[in-house]
C-alpha positions, 0 to 999 in steps of 0.5 A, spaced: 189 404 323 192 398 319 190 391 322 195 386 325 194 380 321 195 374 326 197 369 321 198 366 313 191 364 315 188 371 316 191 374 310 189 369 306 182 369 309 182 377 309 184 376 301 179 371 298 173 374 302 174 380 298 175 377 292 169 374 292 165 378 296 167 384 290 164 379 285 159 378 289 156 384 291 158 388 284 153 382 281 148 383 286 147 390 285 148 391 277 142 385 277 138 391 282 140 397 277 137 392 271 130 393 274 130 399 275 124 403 271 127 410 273 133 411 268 135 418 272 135 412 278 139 407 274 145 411 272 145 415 279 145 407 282 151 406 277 155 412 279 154 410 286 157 403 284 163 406 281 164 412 285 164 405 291 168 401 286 173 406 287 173 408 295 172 401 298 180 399 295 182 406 297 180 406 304 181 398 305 189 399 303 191 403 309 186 398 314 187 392 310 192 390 305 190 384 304 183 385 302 184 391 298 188 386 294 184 381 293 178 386 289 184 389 286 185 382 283 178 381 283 178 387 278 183 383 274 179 377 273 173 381 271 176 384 266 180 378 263 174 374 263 171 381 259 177 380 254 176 372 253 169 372 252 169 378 248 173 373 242 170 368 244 163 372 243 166 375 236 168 367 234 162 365 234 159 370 230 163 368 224 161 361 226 154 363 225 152 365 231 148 371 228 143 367 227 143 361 232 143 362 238 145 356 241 152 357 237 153 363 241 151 360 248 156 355 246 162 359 245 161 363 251 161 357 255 167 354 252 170 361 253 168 361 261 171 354 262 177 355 258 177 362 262 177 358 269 182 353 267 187 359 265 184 362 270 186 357 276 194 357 276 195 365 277 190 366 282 193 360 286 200 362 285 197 369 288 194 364 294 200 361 295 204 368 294 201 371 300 206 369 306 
């Protein structure tokens, strides 16, 4: 049964919720899988954990809209940062990061800020899109 939203409030609390509660969790549960000993249990866990990535926007599309939206763009994001860093990652190699890890650091952190600054204009016209 879908819910009912009350309000512009609701909907937009439903969306946020979701997007950070997706990253949230998805961080959680990938830094347990890490310490794993069994490599059968990790990748049983890492199995559940796609097979739920994939259900929970499923299932919360036909009950609530709004927070299947918000992991959907929480999908989005991740993926987008994976892109940055990656080029950013791969420029510092060029830049010596091979052998000097602090050039490495550096670059992804100039990749995470300069991610969250391209980041912040769509995420708040989906914000403001959300009536």
């Amino acid at each position: 049964m879908p819910h009912t939203y009350a309000d512009q409030r609701s909907k937009r609390t439903d969306f946020w919720a979701a997007f950070v509660g997706w990253i949230a969790i998805n961080a959680i549960v990938i830094g347990v899988i890490t310490q794993l000993r069994s490599q059968s249990a990790g990748l049983g866990a890492s199995g559940l954990l796609l097979l739920a990535n994939i259900a929970v926007p499923i299932v919360l599309a036909f009950t609530r809209r709004y927070a299947a939206l918000g992991i959907l763009v929480a999908f989005g994001t991740a993926l987008s940062l994976t892109v940055v860093e990656g080029v950013f990652f791969t420029a510092s190699d060029f830049a010596g990061g091979l052998t000097n890890i602090p050039i490495s650091v550096g670059f992804l952190v100039v990749g995470l800020i300069l991610f969250g600054i391209g980041a912040f204009f769509p995420l708040r016209a989906i914000h403001r899109g959300i009536r």
